[in-house]
LOLOFI-451186 format. One record per atom (N, C-alpha, C): residue in one letter; chain; atom name; z, y, x. Coordinates in steps of 0.001 Angstrom, whole numbers, plus 500000, padded with zeros to 6 digits. Atoms other than C-alpha are relative to their C-alpha. Layout:
+-------+-------+---------+--------+--------+--------+
| marba | kekol | drenmar |      Z |      Y |      X |
+-------+-------+---------+--------+--------+--------+
|     a |     A |      CA |      Z |      Y |      X |
...
+-------+-------+---------+--------+--------+--------+
***
This chain:
+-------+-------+---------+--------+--------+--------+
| marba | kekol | drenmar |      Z |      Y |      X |
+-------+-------+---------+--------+--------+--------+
|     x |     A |       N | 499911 | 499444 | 501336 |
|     x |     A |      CA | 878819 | 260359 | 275108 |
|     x |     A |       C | 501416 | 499853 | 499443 |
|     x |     A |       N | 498844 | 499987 | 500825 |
|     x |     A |      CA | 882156 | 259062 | 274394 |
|     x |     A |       C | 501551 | 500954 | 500697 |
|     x |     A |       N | 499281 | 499318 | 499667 |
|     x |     A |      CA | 883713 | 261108 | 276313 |
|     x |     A |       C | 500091 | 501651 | 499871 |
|     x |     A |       N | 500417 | 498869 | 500586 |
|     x |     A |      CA | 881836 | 264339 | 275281 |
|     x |     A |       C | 501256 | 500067 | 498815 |
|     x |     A |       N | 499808 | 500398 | 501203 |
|     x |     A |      CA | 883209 | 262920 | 271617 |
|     x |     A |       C | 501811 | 500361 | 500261 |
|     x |     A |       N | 498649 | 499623 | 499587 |
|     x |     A |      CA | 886850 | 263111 | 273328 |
|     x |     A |       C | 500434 | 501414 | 499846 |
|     x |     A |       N | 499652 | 498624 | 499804 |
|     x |     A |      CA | 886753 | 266237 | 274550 |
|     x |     A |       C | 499802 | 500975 | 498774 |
|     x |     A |       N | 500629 | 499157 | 501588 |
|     x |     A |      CA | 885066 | 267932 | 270986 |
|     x |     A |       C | 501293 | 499692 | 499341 |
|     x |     A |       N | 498640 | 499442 | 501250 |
|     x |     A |      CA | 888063 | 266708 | 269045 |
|     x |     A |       C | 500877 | 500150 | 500397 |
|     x |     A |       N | 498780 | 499314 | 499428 |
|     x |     A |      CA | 890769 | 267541 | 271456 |
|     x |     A |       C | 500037 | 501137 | 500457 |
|     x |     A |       N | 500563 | 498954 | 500802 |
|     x |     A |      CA | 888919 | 270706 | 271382 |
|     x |     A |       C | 500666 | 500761 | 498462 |
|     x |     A |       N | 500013 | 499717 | 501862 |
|     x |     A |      CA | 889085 | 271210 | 267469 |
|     x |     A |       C | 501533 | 499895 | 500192 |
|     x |     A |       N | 498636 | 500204 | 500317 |
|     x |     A |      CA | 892715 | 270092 | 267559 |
|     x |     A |       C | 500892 | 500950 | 500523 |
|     x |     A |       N | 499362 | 499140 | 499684 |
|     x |     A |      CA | 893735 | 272443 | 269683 |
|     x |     A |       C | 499703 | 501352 | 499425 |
|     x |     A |       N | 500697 | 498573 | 500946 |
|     x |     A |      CA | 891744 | 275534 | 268132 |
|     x |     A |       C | 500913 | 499931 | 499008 |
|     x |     A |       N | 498873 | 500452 | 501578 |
|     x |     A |      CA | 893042 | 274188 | 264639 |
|     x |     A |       C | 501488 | 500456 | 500344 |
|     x |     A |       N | 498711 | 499820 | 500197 |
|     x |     A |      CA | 896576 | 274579 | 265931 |
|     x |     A |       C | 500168 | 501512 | 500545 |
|     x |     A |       N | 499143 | 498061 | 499141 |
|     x |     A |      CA | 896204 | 278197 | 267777 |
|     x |     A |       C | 499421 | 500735 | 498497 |
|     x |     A |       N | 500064 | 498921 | 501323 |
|     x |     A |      CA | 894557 | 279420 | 264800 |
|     x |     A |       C | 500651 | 499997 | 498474 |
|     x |     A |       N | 499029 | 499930 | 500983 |
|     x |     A |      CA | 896941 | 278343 | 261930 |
|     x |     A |       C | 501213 | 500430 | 500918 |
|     x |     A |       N | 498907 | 499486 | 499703 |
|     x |     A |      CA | 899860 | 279473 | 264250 |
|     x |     A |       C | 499360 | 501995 | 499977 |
|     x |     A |       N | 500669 | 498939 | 499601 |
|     x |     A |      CA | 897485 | 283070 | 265242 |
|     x |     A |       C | 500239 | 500423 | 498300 |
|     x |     A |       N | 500394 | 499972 | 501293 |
|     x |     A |      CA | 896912 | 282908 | 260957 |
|     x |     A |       C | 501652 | 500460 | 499735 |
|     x |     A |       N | 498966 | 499540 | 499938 |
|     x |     A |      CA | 900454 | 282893 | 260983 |
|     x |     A |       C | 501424 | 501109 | 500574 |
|     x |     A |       N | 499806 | 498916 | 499422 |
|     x |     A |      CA | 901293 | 285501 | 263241 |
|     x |     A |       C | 499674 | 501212 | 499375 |
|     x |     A |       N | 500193 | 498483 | 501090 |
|     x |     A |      CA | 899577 | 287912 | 260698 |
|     x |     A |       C | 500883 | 499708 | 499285 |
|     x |     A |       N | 499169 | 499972 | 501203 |
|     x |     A |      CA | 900946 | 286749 | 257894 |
|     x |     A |       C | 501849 | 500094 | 500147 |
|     x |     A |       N | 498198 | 500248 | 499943 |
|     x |     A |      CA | 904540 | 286090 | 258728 |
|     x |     A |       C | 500132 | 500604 | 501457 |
|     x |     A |       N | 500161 | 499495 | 498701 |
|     x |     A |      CA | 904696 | 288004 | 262041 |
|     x |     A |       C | 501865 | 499816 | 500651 |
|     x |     A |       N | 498444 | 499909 | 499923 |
|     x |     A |      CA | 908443 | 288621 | 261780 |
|     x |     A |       C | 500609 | 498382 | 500922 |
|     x |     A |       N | 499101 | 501068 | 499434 |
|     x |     A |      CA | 909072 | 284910 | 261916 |
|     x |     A |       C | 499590 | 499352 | 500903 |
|     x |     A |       N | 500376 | 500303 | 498578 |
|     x |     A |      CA | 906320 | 283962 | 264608 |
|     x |     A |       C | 500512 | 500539 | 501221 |
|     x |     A |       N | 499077 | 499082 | 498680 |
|     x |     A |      CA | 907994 | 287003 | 266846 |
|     x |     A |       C | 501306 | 499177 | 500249 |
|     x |     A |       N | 498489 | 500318 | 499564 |
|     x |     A |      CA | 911563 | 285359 | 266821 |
|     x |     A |       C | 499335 | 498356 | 500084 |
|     x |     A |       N | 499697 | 501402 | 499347 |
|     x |     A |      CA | 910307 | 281596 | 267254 |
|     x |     A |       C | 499131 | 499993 | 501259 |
|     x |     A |       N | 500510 | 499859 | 498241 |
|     x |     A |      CA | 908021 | 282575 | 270532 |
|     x |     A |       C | 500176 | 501105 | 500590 |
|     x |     A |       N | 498661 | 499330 | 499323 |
|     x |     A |      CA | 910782 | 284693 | 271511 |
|     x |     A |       C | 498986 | 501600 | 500608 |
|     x |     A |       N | 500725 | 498626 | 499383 |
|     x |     A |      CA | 908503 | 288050 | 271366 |
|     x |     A |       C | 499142 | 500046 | 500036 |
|     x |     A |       N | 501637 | 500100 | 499152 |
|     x |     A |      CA | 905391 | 286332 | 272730 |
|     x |     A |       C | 498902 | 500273 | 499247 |
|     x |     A |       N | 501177 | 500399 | 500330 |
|     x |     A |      CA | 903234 | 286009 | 270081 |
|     x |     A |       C | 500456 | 501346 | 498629 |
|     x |     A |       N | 499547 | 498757 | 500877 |
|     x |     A |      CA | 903799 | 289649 | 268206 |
|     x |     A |       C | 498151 | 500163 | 498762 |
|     x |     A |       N | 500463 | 499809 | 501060 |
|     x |     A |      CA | 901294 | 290657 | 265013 |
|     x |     A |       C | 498178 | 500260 | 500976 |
|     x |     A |       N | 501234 | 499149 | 499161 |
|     x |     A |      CA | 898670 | 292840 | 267622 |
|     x |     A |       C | 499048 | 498803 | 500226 |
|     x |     A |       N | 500445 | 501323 | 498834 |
|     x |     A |      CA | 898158 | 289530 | 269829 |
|     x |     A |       C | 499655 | 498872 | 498735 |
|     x |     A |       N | 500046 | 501037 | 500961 |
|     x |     A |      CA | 898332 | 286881 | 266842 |
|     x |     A |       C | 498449 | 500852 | 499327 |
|     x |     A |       N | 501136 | 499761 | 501160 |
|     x |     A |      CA | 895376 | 289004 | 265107 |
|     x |     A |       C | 498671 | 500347 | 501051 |
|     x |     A |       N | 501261 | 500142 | 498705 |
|     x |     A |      CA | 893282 | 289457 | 268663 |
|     x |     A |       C | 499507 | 498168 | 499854 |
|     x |     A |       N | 500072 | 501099 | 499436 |
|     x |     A |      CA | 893702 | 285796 | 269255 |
|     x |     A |       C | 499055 | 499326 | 498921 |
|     x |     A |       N | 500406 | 500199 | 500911 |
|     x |     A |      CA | 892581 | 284933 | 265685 |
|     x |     A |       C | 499084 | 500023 | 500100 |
|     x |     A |       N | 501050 | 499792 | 499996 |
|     x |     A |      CA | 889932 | 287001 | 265687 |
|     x |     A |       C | 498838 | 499254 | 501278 |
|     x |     A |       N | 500775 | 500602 | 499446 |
|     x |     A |      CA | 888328 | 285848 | 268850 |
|     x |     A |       C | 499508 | 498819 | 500623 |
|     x |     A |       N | 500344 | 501520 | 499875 |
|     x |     A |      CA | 888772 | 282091 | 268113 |
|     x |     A |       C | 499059 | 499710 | 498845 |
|     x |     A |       N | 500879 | 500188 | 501566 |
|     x |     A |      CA | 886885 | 282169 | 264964 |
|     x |     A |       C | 498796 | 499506 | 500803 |
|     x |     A |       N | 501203 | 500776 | 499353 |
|     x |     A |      CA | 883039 | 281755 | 266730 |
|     x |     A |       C | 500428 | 498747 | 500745 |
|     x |     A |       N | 499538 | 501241 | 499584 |
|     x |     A |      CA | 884489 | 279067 | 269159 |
|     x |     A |       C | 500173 | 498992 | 499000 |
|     x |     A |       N | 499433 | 500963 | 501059 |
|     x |     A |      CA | 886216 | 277273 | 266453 |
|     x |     A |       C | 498685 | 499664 | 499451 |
|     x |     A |       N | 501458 | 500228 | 500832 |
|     x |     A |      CA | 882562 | 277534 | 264213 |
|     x |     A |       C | 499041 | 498547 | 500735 |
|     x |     A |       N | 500826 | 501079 | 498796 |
|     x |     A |      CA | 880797 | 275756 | 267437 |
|     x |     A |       C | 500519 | 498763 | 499936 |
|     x |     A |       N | 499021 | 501454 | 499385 |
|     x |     A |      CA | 883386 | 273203 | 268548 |
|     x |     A |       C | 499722 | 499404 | 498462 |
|     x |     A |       N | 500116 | 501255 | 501455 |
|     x |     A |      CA | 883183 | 272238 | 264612 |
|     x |     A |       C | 499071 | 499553 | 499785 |
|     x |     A |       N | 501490 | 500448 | 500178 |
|     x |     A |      CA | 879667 | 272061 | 264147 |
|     x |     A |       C | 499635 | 498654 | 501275 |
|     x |     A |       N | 500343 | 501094 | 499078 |
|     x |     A |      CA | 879481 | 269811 | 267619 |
|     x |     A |       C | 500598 | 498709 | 499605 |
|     x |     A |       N | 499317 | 500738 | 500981 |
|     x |     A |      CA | 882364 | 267670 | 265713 |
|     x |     A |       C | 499248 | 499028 | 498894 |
|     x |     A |       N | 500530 | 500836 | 501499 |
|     x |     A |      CA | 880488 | 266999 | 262539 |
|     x |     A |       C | 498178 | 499350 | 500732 |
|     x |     A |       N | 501076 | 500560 | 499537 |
|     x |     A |      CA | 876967 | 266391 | 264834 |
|     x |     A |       C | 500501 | 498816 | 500942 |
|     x |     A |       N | 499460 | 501160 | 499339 |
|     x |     A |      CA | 878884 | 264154 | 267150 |
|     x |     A |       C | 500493 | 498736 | 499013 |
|     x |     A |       N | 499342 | 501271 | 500598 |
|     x |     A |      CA | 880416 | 262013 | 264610 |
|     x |     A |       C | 498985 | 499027 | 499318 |
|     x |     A |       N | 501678 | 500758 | 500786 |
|     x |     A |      CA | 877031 | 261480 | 262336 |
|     x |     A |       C | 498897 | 499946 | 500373 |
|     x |     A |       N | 501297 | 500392 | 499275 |
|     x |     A |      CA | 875162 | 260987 | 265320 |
|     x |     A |       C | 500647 | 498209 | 500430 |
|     x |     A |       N | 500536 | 501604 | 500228 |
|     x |     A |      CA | 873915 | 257045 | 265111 |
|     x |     A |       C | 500081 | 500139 | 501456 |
|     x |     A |       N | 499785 | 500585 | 499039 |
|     x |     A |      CA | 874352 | 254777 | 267788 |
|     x |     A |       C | 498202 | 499237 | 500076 |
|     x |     A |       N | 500894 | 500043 | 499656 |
|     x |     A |      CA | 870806 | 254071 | 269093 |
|     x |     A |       C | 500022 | 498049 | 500352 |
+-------+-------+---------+--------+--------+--------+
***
């Protein structure tokens, strides 16, 4: 279990960071294009977004059941 518990929030942490950079790829596209040198253009930042959202929902919900699940 505690390693499930590992993997769920290094999980979340990583989601969390593609989708405030992805979040930022809409919004500010200009300045995500010139700091990942092209890579991460408006199109791709608003795919990526979009189809981390469900994931992200899951991985959080396993998060908040993993943490306020009692130790037996």
């Amino acid at each position: 279990m505690k390693i499930l518990k590992k993997i769920i929030h290094w999980l979340l942490l990583i989601a969390s960071i593609i989708l405030i950079i992805s979040g930022f790829g809409i919004t500010k596209f200009q300045t995500i294009e010139k700091i990942t040198f092209g890579w991460l253009n408006k199109s791709l930042a608003f795919q990526l977004h979009s189809w981390l959202a469900i994931p992200f929902i899951i991985i959080l919900i396993l998060h908040i059941f993993l943490v306020n699940h009692r130790k037996e």
